[in-house]
Backbone as CSV, one residue per row, in Angstrom:
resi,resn,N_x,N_y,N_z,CA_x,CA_y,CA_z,C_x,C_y,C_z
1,UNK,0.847,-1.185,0.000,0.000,0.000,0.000,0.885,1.238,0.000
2,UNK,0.195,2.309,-0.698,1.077,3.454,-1.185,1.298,4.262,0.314
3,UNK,2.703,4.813,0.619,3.034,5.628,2.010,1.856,6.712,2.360
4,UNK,1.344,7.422,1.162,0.596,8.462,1.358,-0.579,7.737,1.777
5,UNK,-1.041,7.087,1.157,-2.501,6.111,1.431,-2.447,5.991,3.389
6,UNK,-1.610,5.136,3.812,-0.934,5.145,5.098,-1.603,6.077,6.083
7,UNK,-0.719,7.194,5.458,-1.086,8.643,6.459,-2.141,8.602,6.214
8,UNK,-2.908,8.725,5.519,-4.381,9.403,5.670,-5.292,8.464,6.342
9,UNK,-4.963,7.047,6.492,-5.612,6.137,7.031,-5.581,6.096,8.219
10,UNK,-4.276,6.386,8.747,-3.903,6.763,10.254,-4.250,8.138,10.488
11,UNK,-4.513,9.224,9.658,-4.779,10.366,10.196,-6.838,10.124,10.559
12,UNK,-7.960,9.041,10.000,-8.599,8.762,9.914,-9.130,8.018,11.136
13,UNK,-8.229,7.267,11.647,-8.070,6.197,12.727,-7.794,7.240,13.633
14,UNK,-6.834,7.777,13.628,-6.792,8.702,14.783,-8.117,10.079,14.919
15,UNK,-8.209,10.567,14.033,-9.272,12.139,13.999,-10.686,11.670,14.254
16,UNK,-11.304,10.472,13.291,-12.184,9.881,13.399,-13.043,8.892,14.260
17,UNK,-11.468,7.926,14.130,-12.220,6.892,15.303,-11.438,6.563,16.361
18,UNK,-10.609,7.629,16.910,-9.879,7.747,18.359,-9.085,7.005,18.184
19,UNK,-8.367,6.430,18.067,-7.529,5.386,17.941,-6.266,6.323,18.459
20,UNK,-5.354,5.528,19.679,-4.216,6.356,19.587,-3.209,6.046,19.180
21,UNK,-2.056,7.038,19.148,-1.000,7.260,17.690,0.009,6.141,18.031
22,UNK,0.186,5.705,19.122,1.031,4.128,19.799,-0.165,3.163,19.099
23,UNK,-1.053,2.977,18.861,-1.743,2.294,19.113,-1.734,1.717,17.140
24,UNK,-1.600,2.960,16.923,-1.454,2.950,15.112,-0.412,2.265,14.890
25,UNK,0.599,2.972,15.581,1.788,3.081,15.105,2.371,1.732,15.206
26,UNK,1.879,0.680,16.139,1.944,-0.687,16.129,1.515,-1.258,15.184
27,UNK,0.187,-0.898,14.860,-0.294,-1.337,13.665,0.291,-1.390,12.103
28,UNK,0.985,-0.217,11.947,1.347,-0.175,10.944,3.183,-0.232,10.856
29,UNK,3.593,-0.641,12.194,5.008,-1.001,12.278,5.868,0.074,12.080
30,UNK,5.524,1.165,12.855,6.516,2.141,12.438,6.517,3.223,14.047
31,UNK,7.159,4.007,14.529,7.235,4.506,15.517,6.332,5.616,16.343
32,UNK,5.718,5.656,17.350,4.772,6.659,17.490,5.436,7.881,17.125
33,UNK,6.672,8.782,17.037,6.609,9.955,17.092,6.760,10.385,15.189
34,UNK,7.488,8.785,14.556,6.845,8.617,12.938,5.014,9.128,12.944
35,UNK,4.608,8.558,13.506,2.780,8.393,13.618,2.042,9.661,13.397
36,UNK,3.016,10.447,14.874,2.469,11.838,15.013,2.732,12.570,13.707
37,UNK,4.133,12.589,13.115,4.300,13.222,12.270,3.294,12.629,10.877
38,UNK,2.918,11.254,10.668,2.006,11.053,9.258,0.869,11.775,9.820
39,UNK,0.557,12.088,10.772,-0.875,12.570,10.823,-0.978,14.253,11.191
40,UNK,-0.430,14.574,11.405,-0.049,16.483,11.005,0.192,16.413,9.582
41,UNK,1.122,15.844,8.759,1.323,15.737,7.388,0.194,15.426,6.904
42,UNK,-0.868,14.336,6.836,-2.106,14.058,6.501,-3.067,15.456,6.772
43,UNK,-2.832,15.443,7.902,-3.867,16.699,8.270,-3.533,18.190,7.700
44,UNK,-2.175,18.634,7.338,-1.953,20.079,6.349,-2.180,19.306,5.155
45,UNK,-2.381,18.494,4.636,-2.318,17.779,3.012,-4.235,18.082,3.456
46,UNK,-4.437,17.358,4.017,-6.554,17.620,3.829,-7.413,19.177,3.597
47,UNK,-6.023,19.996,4.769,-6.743,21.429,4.886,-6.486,22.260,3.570
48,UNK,-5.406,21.878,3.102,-5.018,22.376,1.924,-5.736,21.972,0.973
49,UNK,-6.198,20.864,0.818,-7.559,20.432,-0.608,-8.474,21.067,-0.431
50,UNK,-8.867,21.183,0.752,-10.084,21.958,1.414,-9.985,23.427,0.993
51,UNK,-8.962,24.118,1.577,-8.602,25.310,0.841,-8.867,25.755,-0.542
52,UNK,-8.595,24.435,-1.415,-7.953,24.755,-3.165,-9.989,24.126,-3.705
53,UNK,-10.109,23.844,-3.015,-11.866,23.494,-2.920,-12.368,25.163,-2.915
54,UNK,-11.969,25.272,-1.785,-12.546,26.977,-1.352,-12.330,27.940,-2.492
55,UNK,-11.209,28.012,-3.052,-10.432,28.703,-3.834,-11.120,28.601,-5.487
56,UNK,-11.403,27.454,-5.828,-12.469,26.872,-6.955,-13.485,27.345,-7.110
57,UNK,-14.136,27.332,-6.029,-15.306,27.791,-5.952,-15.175,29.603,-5.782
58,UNK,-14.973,30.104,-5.212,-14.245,31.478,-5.391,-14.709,31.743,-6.956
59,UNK,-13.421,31.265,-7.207,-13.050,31.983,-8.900,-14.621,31.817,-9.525
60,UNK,-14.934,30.537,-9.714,-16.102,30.048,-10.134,-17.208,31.393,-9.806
61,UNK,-17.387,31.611,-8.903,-18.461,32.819,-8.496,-17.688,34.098,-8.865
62,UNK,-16.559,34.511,-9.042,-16.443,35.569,-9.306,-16.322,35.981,-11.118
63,UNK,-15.956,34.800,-11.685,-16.382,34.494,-13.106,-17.738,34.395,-13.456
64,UNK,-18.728,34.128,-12.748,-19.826,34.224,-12.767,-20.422,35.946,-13.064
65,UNK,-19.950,36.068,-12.077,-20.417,37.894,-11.914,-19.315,38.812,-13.183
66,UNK,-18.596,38.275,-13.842,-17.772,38.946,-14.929,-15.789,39.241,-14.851
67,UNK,-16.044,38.451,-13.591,-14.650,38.821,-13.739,-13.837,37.216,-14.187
68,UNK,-12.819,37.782,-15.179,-12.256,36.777,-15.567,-10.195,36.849,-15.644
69,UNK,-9.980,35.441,-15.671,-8.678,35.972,-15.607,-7.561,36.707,-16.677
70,UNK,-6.596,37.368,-16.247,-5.813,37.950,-16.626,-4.815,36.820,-17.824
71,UNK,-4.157,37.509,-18.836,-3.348,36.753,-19.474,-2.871,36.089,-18.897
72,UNK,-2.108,34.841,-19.389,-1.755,33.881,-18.385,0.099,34.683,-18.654
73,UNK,0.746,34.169,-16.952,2.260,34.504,-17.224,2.662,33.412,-18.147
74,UNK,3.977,34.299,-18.864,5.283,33.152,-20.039,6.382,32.885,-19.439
75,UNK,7.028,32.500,-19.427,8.294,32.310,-18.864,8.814,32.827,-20.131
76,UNK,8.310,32.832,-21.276,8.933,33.116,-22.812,9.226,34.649,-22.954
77,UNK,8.428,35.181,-21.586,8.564,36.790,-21.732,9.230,37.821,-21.501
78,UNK,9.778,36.880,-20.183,11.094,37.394,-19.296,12.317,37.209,-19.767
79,UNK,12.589,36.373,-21.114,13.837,36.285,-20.970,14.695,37.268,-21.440
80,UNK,14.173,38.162,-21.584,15.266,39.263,-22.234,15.563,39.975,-21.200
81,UNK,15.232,40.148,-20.171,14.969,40.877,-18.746,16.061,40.510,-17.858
82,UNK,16.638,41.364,-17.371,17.638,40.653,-16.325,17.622,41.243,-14.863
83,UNK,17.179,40.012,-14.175,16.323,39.525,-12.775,18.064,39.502,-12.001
């Protein structure tokens, strides 16, 4: 099973159904303070989809009402420019 899959299963077990992070961390053969860390990592990886969810929907409503986006940046544009 994929590492990322892992975390989120243990961040699930733990947030969801109490399970504690020794208690995982047996389970899945790896160290509680490993544990703590898959499940803070799981948990900024969820808030952040959640976010880019938020963010979707945003644009979506503000494209709605007329606003739309700007040219997109080039990297092809800058190069004569010296940064």
């Amino acid at each position: 099973m994929h590492r990322e899959k892992y975390k989120k299963m243990a961040y699930v077990l733990h947030t969801e159904f109490g399970y504690t992070k020794t208690a995982i961390a047996n389970l899945m053969q790896i160290s509680p303070q490993q544990m703590g860390q898959w499940i803070k990592e799981a948990g900024y990886e969820i808030r952040l989809n959640q976010a880019n969810i938020e963010i979707d929907a945003l644009k979506n409503e503000l494209m709605q009402i007329g606003y739309q986006p700007q040219k997109p940046l080039n990297s092809n544009d800058f190069i004569d420019l010296d940064f």
